[in-house]
PASE-324221 format. One line per 3 residues: number of its first residue (from 1); for each residue x, y, z of N, C-alpha, C. Coordinates in steps of 0.02 Angstrom, whole numbers, always signed. Example, Ala and Ser with C-alpha at 12.3 -4.5 7.8 and 13.67 -1.06 7.14 Angstrom:
REM residues 2
1	+660 -284 +390 +615 -225 +390 +660 -165 +390; +642 -112 +354 +684 -53 +357 +645 +2 +394 .
//
This chain:
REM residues 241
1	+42 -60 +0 +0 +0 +0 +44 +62 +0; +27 +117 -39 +61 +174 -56 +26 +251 -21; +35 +266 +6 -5 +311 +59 +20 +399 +35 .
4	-2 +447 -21 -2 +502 -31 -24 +545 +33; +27 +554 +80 +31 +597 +140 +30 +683 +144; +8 +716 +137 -9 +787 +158 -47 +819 +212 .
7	-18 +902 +226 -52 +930 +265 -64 +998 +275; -88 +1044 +296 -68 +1107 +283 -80 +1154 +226; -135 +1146 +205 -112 +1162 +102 -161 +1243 +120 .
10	-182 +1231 +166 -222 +1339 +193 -208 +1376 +121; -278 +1326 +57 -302 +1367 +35 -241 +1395 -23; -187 +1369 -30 -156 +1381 -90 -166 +1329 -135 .
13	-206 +1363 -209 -222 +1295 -243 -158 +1288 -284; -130 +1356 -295 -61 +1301 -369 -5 +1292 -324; -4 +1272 -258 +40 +1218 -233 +26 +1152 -207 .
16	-46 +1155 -210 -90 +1087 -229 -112 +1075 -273; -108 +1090 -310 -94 +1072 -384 -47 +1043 -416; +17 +1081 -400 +91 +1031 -401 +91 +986 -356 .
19	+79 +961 -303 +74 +897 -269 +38 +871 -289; -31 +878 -325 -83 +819 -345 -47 +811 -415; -10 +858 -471 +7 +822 -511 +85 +765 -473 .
22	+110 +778 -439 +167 +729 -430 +150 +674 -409; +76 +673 -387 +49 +605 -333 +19 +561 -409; -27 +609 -452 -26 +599 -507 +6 +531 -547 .
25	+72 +552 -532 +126 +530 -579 +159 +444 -546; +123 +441 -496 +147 +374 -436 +80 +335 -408; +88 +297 -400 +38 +247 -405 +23 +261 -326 .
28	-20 +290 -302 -25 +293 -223 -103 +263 -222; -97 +244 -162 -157 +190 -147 -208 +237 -105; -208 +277 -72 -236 +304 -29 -207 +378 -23 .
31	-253 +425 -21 -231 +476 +8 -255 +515 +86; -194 +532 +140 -218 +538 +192 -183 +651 +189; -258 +693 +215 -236 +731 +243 -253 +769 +310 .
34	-174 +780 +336 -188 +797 +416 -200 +864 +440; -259 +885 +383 -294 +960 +408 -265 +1046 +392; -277 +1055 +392 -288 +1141 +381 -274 +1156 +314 .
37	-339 +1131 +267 -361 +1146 +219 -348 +1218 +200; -383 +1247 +264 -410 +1320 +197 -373 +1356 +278; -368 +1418 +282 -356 +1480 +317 -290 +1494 +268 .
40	-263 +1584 +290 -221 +1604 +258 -223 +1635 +200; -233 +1575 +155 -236 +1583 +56 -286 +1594 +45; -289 +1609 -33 -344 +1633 -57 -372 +1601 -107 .
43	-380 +1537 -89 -429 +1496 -144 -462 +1426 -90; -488 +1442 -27 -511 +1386 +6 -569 +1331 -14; -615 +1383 -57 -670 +1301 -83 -650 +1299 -127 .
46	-608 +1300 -169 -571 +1276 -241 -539 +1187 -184; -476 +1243 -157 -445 +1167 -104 -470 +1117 -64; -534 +1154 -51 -588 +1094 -30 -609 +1039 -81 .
49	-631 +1068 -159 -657 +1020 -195 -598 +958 -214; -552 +984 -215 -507 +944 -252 -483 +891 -184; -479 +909 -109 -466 +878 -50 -515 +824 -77 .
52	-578 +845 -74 -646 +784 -87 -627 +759 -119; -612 +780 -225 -618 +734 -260 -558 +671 -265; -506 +677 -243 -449 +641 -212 -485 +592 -154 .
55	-557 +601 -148 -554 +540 -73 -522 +533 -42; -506 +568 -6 -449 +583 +55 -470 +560 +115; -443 +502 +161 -458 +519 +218 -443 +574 +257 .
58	-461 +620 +293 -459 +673 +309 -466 +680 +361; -416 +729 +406 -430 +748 +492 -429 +827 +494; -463 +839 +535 -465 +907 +568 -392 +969 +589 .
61	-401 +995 +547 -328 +1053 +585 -359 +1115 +622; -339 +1168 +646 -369 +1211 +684 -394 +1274 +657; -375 +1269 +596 -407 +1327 +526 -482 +1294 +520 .
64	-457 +1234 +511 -542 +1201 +477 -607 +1193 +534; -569 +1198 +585 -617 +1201 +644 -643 +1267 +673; -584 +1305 +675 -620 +1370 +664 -657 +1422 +616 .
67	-652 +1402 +571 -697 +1410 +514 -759 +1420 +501; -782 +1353 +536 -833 +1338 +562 -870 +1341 +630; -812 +1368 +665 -831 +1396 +729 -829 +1348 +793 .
70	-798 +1291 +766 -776 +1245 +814 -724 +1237 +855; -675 +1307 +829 -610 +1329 +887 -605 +1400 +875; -580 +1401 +943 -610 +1500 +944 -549 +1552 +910 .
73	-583 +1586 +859 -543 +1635 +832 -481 +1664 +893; -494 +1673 +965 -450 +1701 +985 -368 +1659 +991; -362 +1612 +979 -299 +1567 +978 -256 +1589 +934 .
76	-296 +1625 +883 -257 +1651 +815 -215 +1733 +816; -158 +1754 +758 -134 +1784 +791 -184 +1840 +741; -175 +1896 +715 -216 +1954 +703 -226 +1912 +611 .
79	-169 +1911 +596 -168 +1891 +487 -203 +1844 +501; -200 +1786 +541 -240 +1711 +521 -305 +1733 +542; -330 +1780 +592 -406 +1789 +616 -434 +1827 +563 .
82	-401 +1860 +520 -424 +1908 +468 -442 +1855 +417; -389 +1805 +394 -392 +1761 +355 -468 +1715 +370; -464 +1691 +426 -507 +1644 +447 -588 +1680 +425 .
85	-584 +1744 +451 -653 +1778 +425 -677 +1797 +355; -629 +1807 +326 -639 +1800 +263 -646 +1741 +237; -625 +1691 +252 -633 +1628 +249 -690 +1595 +242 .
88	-733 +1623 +315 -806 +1588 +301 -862 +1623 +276; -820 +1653 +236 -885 +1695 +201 -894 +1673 +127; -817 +1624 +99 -815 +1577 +37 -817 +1514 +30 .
91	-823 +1489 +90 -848 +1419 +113 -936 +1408 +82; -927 +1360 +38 -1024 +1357 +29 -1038 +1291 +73; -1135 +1278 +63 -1128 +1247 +120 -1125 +1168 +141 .
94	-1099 +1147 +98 -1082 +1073 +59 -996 +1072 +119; -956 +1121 +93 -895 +1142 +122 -904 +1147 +201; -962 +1204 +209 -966 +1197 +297 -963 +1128 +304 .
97	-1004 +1071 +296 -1035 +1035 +317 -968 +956 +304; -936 +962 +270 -867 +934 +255 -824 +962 +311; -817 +999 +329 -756 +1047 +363 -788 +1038 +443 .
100	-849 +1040 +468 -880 +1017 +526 -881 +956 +547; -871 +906 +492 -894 +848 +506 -811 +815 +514; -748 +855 +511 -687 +807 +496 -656 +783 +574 .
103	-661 +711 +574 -633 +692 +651 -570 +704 +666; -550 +707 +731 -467 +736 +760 -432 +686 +744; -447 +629 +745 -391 +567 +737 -404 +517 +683 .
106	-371 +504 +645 -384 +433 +618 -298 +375 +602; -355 +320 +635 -287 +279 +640 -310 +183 +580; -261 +205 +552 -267 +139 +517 -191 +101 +521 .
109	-208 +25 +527 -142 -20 +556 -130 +9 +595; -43 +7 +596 -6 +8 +646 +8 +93 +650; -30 +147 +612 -4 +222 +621 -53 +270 +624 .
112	-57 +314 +680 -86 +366 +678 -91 +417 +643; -124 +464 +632 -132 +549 +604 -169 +574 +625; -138 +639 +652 -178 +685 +705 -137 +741 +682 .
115	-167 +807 +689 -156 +876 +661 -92 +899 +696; -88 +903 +748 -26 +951 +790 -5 +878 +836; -38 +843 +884 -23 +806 +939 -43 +770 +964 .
118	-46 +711 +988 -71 +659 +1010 -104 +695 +1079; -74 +733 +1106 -96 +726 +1177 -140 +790 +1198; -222 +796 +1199 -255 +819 +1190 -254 +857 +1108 .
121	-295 +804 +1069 -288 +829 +993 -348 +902 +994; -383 +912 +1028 -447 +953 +1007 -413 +1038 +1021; -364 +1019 +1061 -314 +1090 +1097 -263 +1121 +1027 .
124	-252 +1064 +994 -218 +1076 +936 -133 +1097 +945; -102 +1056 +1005 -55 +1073 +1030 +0 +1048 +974; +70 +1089 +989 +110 +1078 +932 +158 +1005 +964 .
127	+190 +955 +921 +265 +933 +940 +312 +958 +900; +342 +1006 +964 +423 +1028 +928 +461 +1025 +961; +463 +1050 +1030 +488 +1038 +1077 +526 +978 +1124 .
130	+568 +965 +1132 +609 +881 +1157 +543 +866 +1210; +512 +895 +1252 +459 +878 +1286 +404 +849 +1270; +363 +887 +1211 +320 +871 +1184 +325 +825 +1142 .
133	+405 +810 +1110 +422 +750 +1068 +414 +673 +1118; +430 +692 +1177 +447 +628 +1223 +355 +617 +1235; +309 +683 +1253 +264 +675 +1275 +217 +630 +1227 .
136	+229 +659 +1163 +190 +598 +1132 +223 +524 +1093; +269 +514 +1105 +301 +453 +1104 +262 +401 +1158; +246 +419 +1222 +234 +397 +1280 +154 +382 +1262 .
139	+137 +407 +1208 +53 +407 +1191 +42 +372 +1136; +114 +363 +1121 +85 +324 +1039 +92 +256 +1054; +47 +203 +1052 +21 +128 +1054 +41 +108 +985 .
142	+67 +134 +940 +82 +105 +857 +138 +125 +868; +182 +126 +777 +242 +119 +747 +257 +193 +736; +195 +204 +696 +197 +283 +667 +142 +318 +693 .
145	+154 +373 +696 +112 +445 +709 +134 +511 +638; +96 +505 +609 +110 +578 +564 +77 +629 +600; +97 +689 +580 +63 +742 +594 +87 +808 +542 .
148	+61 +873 +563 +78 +910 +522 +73 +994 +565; +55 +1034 +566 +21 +1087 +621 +88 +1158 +593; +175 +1116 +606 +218 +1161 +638 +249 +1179 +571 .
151	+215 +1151 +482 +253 +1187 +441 +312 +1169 +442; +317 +1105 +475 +417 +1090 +480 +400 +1019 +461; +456 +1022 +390 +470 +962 +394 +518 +912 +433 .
154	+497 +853 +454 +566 +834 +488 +511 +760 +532; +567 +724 +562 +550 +661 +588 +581 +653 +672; +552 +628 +685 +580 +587 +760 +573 +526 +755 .
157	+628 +493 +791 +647 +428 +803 +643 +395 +876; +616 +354 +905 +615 +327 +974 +662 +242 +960; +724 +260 +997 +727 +192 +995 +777 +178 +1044 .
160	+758 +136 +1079 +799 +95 +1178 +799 +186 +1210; +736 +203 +1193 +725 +258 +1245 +779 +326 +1203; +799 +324 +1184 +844 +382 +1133 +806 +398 +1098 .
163	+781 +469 +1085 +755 +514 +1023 +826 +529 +989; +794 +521 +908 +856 +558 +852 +795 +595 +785; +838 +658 +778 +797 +672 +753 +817 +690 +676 .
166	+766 +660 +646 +801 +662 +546 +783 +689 +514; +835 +711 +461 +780 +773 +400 +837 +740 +343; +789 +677 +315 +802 +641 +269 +759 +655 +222 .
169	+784 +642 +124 +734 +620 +102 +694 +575 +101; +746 +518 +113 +683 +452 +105 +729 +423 +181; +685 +386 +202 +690 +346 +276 +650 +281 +270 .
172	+698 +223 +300 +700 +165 +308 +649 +167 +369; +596 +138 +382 +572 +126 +441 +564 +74 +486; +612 +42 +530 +668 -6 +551 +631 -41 +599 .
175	+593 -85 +615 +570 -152 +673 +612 -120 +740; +562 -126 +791 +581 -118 +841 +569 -18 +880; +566 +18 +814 +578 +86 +827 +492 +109 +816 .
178	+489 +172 +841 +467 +201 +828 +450 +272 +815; +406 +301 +754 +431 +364 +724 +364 +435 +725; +378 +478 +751 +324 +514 +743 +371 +573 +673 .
181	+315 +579 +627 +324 +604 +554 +297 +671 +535; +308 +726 +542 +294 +798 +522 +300 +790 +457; +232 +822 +402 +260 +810 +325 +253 +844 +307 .
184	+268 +925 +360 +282 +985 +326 +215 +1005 +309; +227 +1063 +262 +158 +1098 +226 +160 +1115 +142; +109 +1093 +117 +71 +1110 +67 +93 +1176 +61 .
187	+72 +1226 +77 +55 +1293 +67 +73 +1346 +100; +111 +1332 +128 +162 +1382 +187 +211 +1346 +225; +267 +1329 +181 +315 +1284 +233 +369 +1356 +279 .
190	+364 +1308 +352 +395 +1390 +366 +469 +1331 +401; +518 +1318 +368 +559 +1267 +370 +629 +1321 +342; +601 +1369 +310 +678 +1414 +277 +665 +1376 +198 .
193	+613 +1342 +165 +608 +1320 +104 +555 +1326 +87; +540 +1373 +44 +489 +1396 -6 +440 +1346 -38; +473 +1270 -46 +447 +1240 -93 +392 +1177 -42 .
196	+327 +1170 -74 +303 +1135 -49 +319 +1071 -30; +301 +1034 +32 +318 +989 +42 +264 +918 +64; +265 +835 +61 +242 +807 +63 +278 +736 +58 .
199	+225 +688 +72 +265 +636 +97 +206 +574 +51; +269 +519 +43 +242 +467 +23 +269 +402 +76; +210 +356 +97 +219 +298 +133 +217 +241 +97 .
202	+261 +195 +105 +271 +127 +57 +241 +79 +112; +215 +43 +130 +193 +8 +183 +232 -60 +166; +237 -95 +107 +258 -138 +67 +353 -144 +81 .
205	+372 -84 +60 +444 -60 +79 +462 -52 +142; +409 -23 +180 +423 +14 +235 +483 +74 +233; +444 +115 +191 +509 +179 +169 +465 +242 +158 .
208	+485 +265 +203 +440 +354 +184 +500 +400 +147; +465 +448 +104 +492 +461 +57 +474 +548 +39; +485 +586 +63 +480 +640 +63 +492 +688 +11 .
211	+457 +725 -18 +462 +766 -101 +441 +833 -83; +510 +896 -125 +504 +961 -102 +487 +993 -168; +441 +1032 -195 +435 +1052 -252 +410 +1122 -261 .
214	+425 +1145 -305 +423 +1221 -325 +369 +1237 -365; +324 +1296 -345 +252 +1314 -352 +257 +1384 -388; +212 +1413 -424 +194 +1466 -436 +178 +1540 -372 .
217	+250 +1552 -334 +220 +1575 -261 +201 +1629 -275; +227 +1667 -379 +187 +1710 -363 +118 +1722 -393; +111 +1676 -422 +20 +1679 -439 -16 +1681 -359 .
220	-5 +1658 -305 -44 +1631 -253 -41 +1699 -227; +31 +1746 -223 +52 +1801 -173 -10 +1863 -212; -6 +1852 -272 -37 +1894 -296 -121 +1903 -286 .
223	-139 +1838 -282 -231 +1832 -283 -227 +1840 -206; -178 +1834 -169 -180 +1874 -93 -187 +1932 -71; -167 +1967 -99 -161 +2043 -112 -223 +2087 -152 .
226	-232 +2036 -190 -299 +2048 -249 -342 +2038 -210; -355 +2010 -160 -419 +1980 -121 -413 +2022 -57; -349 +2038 -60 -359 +2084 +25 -333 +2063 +84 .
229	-307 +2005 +72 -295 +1984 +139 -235 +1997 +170; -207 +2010 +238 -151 +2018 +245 -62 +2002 +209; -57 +2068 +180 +17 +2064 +120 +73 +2022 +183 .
232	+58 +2030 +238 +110 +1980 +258 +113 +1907 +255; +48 +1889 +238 +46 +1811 +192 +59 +1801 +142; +72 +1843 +99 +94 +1816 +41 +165 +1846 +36 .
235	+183 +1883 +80 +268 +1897 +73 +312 +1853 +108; +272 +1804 +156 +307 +1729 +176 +300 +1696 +151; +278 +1664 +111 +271 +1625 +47 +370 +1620 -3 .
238	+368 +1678 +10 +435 +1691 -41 +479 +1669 +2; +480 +1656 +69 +519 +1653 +123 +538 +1582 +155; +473 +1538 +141 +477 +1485 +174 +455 +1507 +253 .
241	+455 +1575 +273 +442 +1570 +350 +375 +1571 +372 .
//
């Protein structure tokens, strides 16, 4: 089984666009994404339809919940609350009702996916921190945990009680260990790399496989600006931050 992994894509469609053509191009069996569809950018029910028509299993991020009014605008900092409101005013109501209905967790076999953290997922807490890395190690009952939330790509490793932490392209995933998996963002990687990012799972291989690719940032920066929304979203875009 071939598992087309994403997360994060807030509403930029031509850098989901270049990931659906690269997924396109590879035989993936399933596609899983770990939330925050739309806030930020400026094309959110465009990124909704195409989330759907991909049959995605799909989890909740804290854009898509607040959106809909299921996490409170005040968590956000001033650009994302601006974003978010404008947001649900292009949501139709097919989209509400998709975006309300997406659960915090879903776990198939031996690996989880959850938006920011295992440990209280509805809080939308981040793992970045050596704490919060250990804290949800201690929570994960499987092999793997993906997630997505921090815009960073990168991996953790648990193994005879040692965290190591990797920023590989492709990774062996080794008996005995276990790995919680950040797969970066779609649509705002804030890593110091501009280019979108995403992940493929070999279940067969047991090899995750990570792909960085280069988008139109300024068609997206521009319909940002065109639409109104805070110019400091689309001048991180160019930034990776």
């Amino acid at each position: 089984m071939r598992y087309g992994i994403f997360s994060d894509i807030h509403s930029n469609l031509e850098a989901f666009s270049e990931a659906v053509n690269y997924f396109n191009g590879r035989k993936i069996d399933r596609f899983i994404c770990l939330g925050d569809i739309v806030g930020y950018g400026p094309d959110p029910q465009q990124c909704l339809e195409v989330v759907k028509k991909l049959k995605s299993k799909t989890i909740a991020g804290n854009h898509d919940w607040a959106t809909v009014g299921k996490f409170n605008l005040n968590y956000f900092n001033w650009c994302a609350q601006k974003a978010l409101s404008w947001t649900q005013k292009k949501i139709n109501e097919k989209g509400w009702k998709y975006l309300h209905g997406l659960p915090l967790i879903y776990k198939k076999n031996n690996f989880y996916c959850v938006h920011g953290s295992l440990d209280k997922p509805k809080n939308f807490n981040y793992t970045i921190t050596p704490s919060q890395v250990q804290l949800n190690f201690s929570l994960l009952d499987a092999r793997l945990c993906f997630i997505g939330h921090s815009h960073i790509t990168e991996v953790f490793c648990l193994n005879k009680g040692q965290i190591k932490h990797l920023r590989k392209e492709k990774i062996n995933i080794e008996k005995d260990k276990k790995y919680i998996i950040n797969v970066g963002s779609i649509g705002q990687p804030r890593d110091g790399d501009p280019r979108l990012s995403l992940c493929v799972y070999d279940t067969d291989k047991q090899l995750l496989t990570f792909k960085r690719i280069e988008y139109n940032i300024k068609k997206t920066a521009d319909k940002i600006i065109k639409k109104k929304l805070p110019e400091f979203l689309a001048k991180r875009l160019y930034l990776g931050r």
